[in-house]
C-alpha positions as CSV (number, residue, x, y, z in Angstrom):
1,X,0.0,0.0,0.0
2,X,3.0,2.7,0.7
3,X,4.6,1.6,-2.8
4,X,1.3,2.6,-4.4
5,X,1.0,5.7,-2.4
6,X,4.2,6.9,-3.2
7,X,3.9,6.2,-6.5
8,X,1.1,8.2,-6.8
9,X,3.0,10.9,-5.1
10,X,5.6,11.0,-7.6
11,X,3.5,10.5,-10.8
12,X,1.7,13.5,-10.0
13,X,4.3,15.9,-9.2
14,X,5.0,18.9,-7.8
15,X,0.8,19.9,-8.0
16,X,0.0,17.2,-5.2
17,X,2.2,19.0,-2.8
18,X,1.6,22.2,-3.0
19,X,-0.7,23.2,-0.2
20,X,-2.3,20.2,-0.2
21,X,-3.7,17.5,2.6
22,X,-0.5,15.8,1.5
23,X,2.2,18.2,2.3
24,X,0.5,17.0,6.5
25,X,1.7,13.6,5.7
26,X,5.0,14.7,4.0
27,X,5.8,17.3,7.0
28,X,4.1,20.5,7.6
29,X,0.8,21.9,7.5
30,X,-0.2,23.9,4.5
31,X,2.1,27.0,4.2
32,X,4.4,25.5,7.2
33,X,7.6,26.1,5.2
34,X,7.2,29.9,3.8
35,X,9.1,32.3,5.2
36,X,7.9,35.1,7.5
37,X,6.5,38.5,6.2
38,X,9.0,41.0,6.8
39,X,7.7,44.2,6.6
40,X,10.0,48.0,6.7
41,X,10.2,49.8,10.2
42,X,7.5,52.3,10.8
43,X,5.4,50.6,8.1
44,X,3.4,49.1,10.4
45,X,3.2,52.2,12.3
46,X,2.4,54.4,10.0
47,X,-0.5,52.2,8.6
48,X,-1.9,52.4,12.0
49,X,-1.9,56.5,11.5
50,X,-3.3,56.4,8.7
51,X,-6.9,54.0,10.6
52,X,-6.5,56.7,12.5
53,X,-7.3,59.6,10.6
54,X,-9.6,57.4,8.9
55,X,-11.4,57.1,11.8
56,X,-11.3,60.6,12.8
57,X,-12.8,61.4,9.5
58,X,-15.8,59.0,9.8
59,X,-16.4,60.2,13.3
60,X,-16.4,64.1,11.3
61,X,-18.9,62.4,8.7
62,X,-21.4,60.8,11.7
63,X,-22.0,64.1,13.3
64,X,-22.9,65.5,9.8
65,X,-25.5,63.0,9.8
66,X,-26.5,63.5,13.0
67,X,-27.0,66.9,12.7
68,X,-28.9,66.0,9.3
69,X,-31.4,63.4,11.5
70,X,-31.7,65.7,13.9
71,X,-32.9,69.0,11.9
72,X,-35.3,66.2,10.0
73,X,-36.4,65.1,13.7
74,X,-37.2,68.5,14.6
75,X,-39.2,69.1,11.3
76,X,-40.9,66.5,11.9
77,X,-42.3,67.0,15.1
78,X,-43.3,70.6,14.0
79,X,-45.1,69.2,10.9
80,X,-46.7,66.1,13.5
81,X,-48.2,68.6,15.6
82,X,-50.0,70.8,12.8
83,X,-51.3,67.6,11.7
84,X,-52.7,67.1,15.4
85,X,-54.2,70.5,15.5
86,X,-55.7,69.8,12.2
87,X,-56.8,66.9,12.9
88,X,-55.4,65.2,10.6
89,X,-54.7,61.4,11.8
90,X,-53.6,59.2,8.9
91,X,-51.0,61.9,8.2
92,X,-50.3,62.5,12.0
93,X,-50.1,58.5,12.0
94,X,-47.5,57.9,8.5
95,X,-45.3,61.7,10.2
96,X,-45.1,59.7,13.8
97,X,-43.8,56.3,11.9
98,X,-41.4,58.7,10.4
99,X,-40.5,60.7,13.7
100,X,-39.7,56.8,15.3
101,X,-37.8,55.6,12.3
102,X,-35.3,59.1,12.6
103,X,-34.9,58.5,16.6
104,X,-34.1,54.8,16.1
105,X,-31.7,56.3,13.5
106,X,-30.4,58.6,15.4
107,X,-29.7,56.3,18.6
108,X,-27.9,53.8,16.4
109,X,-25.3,56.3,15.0
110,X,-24.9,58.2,18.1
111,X,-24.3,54.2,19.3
112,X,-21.7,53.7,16.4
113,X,-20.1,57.0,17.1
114,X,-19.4,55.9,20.9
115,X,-18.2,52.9,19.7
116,X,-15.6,54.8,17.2
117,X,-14.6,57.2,20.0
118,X,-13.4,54.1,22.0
119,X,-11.7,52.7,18.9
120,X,-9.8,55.9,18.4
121,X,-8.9,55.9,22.5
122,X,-7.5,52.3,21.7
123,X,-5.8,53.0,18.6
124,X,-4.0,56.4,19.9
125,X,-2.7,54.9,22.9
126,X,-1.6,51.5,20.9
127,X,0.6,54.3,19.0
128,X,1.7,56.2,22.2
129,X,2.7,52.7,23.5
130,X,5.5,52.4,20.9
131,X,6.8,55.3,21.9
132,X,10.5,55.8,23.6
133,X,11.4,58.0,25.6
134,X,13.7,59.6,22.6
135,X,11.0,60.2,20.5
136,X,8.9,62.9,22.7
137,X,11.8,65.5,22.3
């Protein structure tokens, strides 16, 4: 049975090891034999910089939006109370579905903004953390 195996091994080459279930039985898991990435200095580093400012700049974006839901929130309300005074309930009724839909908006991105605060917290001090004493002159 290993004669046939390894026959079968060599008849097919170089393509039935290559990050194959075979290359386990030869001696290493898939990709056990590559060599490590190695990357610059500072790449890594600067990368990090770079999320960042890319989160800063979302953060910039969800107040925008916030302060878009919030004007539409207010206009609404104004419009959902002329349609009370008017009498007016199916449109009183379809403004008030619209007022909840903008406040559940509204919670969820002032949500996603905490969340991105904290991520910026934890990325800044990440960067501060690589930081020796040299390099605060």
């Amino acid at each position: 049975m290993k004669s046939k195996v390894l026959a079968l091994m060599f008849l097919a080459g170089g393509s039935l090891f290559a990050e194959s279930h075979f290359s386990v039985v030869i001696g290493g898991y898939p990709g056990y034999y590559t060599a490590p990435l190695q990357r610059p200095y500072g790449v890594d580093r600067q990368e990090r910089r770079q999320d960042l400012r890319e989160d800063y700049r979302d953060v910039q974006n969800d107040y925008v939006q916030v302060e878009r839901l919030r004007a539409d929130i207010a206009r609404d309300r104004y419009r959902l109370n002329e349609a009370l005074e008017d009498g007016n309930e199916w449109q009183a009724s379809r403004i008030a579905a619209d007022l909840a839909r903008d406040q559940r908006a509204l919670a969820a991105l002032l949500a996603d903004i905490q969340r991105d605060h904290r991520d910026i917290r934890q990325d800044q001090r990440e960067l501060d953390r690589g930081r020796g004493y040299w390099q605060y002159r």
